[in-house]
N, CA, C and O atoms as a Maestro MAE file, in Angstrom:
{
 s_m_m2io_version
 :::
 2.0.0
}

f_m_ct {
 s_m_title
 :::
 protein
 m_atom[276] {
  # First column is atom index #
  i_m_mmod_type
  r_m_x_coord
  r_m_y_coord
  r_m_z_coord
  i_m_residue_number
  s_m_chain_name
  s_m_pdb_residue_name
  s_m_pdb_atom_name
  i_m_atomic_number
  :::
  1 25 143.230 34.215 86.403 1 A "UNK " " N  " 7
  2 3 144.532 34.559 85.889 1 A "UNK " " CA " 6
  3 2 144.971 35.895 86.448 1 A "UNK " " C  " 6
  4 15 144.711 37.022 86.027 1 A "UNK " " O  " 8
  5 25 145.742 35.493 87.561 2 A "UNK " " N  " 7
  6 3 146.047 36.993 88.220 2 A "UNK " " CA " 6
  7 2 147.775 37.477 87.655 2 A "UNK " " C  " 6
  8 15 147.990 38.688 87.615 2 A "UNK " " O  " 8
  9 25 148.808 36.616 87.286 3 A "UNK " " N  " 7
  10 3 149.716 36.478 86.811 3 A "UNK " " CA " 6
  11 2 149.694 37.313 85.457 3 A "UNK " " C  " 6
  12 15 148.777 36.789 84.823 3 A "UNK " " O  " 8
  13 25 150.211 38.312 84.703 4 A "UNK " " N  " 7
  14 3 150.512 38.888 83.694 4 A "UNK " " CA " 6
  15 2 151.790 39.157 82.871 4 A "UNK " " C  " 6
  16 15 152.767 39.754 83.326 4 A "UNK " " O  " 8
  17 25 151.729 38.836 82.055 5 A "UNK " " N  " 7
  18 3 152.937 38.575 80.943 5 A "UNK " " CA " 6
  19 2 153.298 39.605 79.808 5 A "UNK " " C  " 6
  20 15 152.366 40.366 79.547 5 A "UNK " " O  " 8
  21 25 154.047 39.727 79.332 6 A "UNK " " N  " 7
  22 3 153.996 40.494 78.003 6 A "UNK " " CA " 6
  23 2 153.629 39.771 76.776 6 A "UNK " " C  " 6
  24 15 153.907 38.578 76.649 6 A "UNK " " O  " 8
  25 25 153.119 40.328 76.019 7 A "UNK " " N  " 7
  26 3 152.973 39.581 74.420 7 A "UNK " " CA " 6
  27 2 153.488 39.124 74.159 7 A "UNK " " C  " 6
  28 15 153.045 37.976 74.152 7 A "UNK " " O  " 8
  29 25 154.698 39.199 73.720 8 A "UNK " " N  " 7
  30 3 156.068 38.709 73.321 8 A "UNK " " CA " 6
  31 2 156.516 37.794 73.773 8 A "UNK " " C  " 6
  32 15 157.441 37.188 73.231 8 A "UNK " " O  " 8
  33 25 155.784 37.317 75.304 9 A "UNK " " N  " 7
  34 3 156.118 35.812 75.866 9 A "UNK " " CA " 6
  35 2 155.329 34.676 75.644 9 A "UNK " " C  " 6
  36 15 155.381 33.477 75.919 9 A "UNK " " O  " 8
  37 25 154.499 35.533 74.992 10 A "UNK " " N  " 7
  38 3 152.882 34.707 74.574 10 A "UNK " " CA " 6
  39 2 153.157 33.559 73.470 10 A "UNK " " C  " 6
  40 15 153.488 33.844 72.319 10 A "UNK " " O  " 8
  41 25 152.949 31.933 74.037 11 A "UNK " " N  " 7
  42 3 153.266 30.951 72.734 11 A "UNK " " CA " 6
  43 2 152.104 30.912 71.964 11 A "UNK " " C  " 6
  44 15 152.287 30.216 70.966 11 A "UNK " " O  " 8
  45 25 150.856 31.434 72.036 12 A "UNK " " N  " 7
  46 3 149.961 31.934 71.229 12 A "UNK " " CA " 6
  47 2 150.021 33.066 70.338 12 A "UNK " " C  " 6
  48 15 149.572 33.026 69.193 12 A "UNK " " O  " 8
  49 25 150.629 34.178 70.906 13 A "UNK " " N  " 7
  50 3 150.988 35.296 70.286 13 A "UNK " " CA " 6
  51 2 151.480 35.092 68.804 13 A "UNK " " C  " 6
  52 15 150.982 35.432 67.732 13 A "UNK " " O  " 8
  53 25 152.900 34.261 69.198 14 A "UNK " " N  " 7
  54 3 153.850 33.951 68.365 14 A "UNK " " CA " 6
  55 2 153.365 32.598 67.680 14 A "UNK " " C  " 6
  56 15 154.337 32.460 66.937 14 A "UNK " " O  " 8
  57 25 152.721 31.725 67.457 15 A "UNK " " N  " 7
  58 3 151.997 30.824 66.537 15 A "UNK " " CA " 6
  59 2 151.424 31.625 65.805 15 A "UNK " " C  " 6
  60 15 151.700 31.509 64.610 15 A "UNK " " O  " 8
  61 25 150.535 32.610 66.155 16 A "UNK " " N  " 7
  62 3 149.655 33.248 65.358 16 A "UNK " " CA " 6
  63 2 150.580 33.926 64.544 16 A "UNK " " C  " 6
  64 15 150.304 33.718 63.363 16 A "UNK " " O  " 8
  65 25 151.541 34.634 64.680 17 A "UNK " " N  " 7
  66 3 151.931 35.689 64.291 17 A "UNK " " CA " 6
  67 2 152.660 34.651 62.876 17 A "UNK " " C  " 6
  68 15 152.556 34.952 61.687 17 A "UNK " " O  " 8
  69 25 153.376 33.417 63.425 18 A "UNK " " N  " 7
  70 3 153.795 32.514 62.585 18 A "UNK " " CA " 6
  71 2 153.032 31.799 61.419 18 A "UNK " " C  " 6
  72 15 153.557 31.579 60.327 18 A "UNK " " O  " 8
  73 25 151.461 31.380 61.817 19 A "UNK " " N  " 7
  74 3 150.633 31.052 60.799 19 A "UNK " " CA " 6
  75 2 150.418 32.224 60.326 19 A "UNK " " C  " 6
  76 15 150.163 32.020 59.139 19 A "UNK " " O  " 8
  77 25 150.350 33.595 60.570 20 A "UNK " " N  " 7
  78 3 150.074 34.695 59.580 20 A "UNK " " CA " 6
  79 2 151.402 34.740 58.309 20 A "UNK " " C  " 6
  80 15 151.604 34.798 57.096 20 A "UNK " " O  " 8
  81 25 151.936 34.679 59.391 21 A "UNK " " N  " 7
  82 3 153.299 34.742 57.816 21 A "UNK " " CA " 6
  83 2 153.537 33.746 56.537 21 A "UNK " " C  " 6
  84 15 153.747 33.837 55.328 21 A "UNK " " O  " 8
  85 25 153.380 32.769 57.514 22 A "UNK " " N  " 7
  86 3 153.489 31.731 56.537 22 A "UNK " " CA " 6
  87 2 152.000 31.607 55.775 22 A "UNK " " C  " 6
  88 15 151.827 31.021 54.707 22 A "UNK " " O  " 8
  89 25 151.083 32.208 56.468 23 A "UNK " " N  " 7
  90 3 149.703 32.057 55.164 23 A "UNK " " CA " 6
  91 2 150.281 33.363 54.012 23 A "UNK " " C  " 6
  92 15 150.479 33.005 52.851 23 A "UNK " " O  " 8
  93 25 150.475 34.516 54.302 24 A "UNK " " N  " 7
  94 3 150.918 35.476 53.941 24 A "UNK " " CA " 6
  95 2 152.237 34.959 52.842 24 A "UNK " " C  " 6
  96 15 152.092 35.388 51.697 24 A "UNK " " O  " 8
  97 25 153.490 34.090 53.079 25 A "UNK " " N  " 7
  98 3 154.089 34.161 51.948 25 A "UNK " " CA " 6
  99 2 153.984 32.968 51.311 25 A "UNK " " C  " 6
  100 15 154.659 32.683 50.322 25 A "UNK " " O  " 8
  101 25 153.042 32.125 51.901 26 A "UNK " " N  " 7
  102 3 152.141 30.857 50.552 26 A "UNK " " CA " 6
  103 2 151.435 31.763 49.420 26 A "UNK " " C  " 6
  104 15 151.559 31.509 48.222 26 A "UNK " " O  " 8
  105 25 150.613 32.944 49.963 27 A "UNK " " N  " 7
  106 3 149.791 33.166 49.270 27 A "UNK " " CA " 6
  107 2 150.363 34.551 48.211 27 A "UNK " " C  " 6
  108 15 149.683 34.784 47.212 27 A "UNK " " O  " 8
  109 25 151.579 35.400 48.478 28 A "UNK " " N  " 7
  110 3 152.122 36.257 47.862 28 A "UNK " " CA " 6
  111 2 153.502 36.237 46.772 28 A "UNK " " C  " 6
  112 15 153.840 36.930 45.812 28 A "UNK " " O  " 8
  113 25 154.364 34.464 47.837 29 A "UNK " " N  " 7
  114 3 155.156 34.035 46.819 29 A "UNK " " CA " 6
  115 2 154.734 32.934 46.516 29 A "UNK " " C  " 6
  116 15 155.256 32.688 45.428 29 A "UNK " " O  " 8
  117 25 154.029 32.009 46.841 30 A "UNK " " N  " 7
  118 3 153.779 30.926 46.150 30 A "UNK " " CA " 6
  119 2 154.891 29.689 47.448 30 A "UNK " " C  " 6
  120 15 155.217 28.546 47.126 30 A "UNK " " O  " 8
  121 25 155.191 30.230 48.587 31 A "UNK " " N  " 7
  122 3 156.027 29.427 49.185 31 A "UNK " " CA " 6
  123 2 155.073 28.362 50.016 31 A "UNK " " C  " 6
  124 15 154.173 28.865 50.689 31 A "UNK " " O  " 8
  125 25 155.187 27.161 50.013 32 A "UNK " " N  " 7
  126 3 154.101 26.316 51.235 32 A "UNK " " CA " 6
  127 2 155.268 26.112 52.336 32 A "UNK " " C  " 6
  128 15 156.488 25.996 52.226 32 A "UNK " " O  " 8
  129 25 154.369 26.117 53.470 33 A "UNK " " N  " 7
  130 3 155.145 25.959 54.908 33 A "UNK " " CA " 6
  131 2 153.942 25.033 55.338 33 A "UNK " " C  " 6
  132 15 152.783 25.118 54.932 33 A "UNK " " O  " 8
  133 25 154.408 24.217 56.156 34 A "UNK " " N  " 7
  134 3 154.148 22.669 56.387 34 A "UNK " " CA " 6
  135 2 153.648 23.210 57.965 34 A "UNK " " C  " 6
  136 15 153.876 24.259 58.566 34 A "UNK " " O  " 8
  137 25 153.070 22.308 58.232 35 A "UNK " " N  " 7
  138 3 152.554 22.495 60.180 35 A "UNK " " CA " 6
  139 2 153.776 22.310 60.671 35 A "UNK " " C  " 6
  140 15 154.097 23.204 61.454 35 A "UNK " " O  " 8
  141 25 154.726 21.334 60.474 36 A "UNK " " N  " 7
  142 3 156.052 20.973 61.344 36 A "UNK " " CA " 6
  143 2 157.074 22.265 60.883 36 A "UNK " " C  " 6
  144 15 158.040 22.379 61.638 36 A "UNK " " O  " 8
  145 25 157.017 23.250 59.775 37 A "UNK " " N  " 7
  146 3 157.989 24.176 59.519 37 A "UNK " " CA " 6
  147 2 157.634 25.100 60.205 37 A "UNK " " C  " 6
  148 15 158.463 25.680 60.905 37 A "UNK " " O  " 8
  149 25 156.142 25.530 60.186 38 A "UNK " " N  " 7
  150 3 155.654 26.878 61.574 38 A "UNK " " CA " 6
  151 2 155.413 26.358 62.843 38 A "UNK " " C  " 6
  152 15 154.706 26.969 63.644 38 A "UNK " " O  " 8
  153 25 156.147 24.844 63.212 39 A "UNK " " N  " 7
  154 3 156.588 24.648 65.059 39 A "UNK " " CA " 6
  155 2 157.840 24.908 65.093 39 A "UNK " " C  " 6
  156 15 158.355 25.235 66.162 39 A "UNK " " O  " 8
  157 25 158.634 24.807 63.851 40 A "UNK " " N  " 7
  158 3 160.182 24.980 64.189 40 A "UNK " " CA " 6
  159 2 160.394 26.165 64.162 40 A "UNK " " C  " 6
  160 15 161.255 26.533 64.962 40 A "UNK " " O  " 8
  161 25 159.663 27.399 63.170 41 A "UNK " " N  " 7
  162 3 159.440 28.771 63.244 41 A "UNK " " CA " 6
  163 2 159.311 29.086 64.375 41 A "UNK " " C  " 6
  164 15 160.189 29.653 65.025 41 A "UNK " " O  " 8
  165 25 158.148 28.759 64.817 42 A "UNK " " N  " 7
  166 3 158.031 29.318 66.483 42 A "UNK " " CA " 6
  167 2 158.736 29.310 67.854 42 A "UNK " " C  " 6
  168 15 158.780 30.010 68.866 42 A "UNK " " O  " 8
  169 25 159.515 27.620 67.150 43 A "UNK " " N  " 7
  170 3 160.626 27.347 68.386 43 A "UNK " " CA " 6
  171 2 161.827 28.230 67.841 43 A "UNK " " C  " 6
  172 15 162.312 28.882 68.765 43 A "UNK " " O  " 8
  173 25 162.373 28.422 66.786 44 A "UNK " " N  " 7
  174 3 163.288 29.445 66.545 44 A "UNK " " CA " 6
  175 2 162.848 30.832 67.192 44 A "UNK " " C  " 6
  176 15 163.584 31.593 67.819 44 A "UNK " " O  " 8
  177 25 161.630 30.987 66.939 45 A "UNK " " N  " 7
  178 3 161.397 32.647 67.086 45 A "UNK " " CA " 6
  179 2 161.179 32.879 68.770 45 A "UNK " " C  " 6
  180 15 161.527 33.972 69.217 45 A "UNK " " O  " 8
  181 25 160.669 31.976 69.603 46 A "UNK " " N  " 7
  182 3 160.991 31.871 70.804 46 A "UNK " " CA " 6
  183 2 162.758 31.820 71.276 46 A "UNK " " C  " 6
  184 15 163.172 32.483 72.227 46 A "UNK " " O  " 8
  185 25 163.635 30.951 70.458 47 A "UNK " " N  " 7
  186 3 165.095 31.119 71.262 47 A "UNK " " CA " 6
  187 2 165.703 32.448 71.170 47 A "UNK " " C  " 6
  188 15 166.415 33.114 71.921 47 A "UNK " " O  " 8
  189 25 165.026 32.679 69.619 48 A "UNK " " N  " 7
  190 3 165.768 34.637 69.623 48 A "UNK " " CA " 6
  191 2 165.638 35.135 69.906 48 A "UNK " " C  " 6
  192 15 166.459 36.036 69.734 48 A "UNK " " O  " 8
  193 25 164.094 35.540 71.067 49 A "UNK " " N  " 7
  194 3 163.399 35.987 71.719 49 A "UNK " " CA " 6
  195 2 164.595 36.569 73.351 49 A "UNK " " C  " 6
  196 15 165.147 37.553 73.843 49 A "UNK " " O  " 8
  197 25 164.344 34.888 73.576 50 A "UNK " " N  " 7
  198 3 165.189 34.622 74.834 50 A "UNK " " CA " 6
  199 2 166.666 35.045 75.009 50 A "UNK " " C  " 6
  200 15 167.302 35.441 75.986 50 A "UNK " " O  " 8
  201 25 167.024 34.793 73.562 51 A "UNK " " N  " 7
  202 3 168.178 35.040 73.294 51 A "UNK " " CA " 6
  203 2 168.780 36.853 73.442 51 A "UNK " " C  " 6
  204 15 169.829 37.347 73.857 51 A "UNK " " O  " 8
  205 25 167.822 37.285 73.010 52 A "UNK " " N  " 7
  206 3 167.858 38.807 72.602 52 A "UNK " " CA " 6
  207 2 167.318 39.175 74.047 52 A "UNK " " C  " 6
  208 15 167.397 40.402 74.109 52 A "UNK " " O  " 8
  209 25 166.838 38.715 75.161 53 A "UNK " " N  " 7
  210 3 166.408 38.663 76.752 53 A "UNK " " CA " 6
  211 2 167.441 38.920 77.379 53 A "UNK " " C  " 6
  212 15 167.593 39.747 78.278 53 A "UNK " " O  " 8
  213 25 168.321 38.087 76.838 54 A "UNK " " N  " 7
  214 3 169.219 37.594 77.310 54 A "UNK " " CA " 6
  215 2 170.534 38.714 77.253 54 A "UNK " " C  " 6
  216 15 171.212 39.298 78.097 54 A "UNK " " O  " 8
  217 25 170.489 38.666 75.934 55 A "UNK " " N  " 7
  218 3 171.990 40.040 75.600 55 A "UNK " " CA " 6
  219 2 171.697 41.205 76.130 55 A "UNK " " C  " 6
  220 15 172.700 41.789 76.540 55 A "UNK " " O  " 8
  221 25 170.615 41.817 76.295 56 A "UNK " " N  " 7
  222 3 169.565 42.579 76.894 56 A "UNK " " CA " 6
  223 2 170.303 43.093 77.945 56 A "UNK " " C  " 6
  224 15 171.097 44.033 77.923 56 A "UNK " " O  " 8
  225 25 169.891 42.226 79.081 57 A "UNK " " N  " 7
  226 3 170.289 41.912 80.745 57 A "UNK " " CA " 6
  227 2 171.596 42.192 80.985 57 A "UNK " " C  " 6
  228 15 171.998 43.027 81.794 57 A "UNK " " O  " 8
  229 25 172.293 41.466 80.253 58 A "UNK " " N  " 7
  230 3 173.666 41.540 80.132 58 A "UNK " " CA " 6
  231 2 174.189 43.012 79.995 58 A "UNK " " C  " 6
  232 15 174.845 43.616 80.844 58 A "UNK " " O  " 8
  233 25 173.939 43.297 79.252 59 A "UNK " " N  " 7
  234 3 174.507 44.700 78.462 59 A "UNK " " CA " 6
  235 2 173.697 45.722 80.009 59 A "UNK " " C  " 6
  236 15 174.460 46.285 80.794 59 A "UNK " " O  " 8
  237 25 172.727 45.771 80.135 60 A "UNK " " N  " 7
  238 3 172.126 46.543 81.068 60 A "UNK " " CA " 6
  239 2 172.474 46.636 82.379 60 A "UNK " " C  " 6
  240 15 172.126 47.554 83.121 60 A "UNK " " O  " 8
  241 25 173.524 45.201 82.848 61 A "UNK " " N  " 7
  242 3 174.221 45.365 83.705 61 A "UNK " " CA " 6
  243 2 175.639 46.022 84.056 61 A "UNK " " C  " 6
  244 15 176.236 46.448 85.045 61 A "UNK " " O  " 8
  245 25 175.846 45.852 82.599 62 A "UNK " " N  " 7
  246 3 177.358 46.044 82.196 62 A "UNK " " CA " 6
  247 2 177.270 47.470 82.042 62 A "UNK " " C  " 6
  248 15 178.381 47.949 81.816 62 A "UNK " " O  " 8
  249 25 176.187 48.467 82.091 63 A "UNK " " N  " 7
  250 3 176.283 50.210 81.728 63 A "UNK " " CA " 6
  251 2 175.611 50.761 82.742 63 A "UNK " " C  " 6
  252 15 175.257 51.939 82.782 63 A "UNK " " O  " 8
  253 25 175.371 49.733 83.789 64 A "UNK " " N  " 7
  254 3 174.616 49.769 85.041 64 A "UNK " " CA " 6
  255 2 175.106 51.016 85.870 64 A "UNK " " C  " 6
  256 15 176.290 50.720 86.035 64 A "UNK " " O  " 8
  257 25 174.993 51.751 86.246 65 A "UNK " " N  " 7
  258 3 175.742 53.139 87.170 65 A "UNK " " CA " 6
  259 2 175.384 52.785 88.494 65 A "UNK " " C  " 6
  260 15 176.127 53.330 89.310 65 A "UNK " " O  " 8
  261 25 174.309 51.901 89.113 66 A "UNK " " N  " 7
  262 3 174.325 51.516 90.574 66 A "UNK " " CA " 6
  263 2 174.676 50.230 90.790 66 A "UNK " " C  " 6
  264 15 174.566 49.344 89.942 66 A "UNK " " O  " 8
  265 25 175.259 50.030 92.324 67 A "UNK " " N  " 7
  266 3 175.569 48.628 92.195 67 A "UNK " " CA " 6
  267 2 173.891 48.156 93.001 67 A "UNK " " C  " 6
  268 15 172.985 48.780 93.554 67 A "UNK " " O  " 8
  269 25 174.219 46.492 92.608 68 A "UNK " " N  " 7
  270 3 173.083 45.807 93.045 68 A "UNK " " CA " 6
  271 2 173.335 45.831 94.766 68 A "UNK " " C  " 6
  272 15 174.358 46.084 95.403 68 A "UNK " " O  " 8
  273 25 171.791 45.411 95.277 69 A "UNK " " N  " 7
  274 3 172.147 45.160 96.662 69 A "UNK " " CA " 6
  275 2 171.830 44.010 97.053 69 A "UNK " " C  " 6
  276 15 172.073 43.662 98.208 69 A "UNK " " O  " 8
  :::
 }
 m_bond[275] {
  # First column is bond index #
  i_m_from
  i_m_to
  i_m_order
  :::
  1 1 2 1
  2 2 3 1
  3 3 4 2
  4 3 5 1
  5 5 6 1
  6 6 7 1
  7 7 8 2
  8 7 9 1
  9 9 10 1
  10 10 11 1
  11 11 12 2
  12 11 13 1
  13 13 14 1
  14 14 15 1
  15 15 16 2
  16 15 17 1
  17 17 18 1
  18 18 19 1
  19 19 20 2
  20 19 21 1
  21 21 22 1
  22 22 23 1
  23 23 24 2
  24 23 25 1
  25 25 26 1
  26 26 27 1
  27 27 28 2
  28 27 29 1
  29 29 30 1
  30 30 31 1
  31 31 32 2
  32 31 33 1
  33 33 34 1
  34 34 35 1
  35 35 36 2
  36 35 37 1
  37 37 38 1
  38 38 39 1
  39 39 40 2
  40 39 41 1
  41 41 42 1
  42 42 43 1
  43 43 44 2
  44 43 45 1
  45 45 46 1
  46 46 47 1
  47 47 48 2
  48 47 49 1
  49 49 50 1
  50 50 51 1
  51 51 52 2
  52 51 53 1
  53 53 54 1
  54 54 55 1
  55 55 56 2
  56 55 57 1
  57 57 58 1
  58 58 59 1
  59 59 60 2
  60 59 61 1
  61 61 62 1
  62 62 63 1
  63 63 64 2
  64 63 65 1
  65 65 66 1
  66 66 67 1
  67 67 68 2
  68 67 69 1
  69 69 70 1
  70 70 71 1
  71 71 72 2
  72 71 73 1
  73 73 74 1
  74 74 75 1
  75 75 76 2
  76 75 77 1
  77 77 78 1
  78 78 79 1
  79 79 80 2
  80 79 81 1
  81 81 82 1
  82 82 83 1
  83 83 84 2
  84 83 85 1
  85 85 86 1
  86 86 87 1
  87 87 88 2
  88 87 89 1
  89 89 90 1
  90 90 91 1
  91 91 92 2
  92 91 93 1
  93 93 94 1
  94 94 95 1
  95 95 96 2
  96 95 97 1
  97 97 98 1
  98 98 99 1
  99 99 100 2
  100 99 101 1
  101 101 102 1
  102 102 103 1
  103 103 104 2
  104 103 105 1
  105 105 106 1
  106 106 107 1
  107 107 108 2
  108 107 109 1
  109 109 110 1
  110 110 111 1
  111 111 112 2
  112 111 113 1
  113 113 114 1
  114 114 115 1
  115 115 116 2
  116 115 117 1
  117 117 118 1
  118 118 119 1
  119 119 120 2
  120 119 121 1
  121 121 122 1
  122 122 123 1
  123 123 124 2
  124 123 125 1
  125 125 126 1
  126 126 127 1
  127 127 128 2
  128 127 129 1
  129 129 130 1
  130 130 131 1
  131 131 132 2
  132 131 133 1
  133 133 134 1
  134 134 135 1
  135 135 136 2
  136 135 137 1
  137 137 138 1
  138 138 139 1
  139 139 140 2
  140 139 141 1
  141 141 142 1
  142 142 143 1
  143 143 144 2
  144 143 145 1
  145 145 146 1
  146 146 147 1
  147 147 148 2
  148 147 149 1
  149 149 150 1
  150 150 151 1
  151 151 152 2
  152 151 153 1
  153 153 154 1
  154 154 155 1
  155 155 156 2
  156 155 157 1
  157 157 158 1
  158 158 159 1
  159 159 160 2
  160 159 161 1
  161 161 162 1
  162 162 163 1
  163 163 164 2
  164 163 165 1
  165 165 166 1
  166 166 167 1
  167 167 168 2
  168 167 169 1
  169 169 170 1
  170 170 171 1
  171 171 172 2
  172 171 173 1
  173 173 174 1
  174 174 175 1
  175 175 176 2
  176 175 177 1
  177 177 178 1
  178 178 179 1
  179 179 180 2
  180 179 181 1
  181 181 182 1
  182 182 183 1
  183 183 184 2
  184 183 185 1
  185 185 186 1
  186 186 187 1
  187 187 188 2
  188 187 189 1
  189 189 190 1
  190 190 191 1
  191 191 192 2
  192 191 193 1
  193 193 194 1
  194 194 195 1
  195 195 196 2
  196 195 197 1
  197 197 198 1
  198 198 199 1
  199 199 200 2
  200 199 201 1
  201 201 202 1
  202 202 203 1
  203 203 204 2
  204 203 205 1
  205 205 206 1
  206 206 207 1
  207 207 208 2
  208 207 209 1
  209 209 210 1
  210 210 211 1
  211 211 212 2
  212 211 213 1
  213 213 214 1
  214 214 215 1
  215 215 216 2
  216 215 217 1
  217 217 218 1
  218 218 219 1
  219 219 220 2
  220 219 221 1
  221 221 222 1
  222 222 223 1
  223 223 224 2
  224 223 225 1
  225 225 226 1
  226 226 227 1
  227 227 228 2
  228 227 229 1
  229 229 230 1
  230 230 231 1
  231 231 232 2
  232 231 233 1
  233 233 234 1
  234 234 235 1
  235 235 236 2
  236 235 237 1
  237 237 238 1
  238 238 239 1
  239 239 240 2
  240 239 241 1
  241 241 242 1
  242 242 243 1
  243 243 244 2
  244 243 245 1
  245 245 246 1
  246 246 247 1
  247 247 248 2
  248 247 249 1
  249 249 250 1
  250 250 251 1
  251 251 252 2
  252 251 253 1
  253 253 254 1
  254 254 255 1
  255 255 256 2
  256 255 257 1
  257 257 258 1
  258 258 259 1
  259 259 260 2
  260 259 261 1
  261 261 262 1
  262 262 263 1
  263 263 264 2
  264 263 265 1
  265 265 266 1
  266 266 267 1
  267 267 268 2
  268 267 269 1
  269 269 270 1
  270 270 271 1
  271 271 272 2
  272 271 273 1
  273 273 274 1
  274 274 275 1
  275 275 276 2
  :::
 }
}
């Protein structure tokens, strides 16, 4: 694995981070989350991800002071 990523792109990262929560508010409010509610968690939390990538870029071009070449 010579290729390197950030965390934040990690679909492991973000499962985990998703079964932590959802063990975390089963066990503090009493809420159950289903295996199919922490894949849709994760697929949500991946588009906002991208999403927020995304507005990111945008904006960074748009206050950009050099032009591209």
């Amino acid at each position: 694995m010579d290729i390197t990523k950030s965390p934040l792109l990690s679909k492991g990262v973000w499962g985990g981070a998703i079964a932590l929560i959802a063990t975390a508010a089963s066990f503090f409010f009493g809420i159950e989350v289903s295996g199919d509610d922490q894949s849709a968690l994760l697929d949500l939390g991946l588009q906002v991800v991208a999403a927020g990538g995304s507005i990111l870029a945008i904006i960074g071009r748009l206050v950009a002071t050099s032009r591209l070449t």
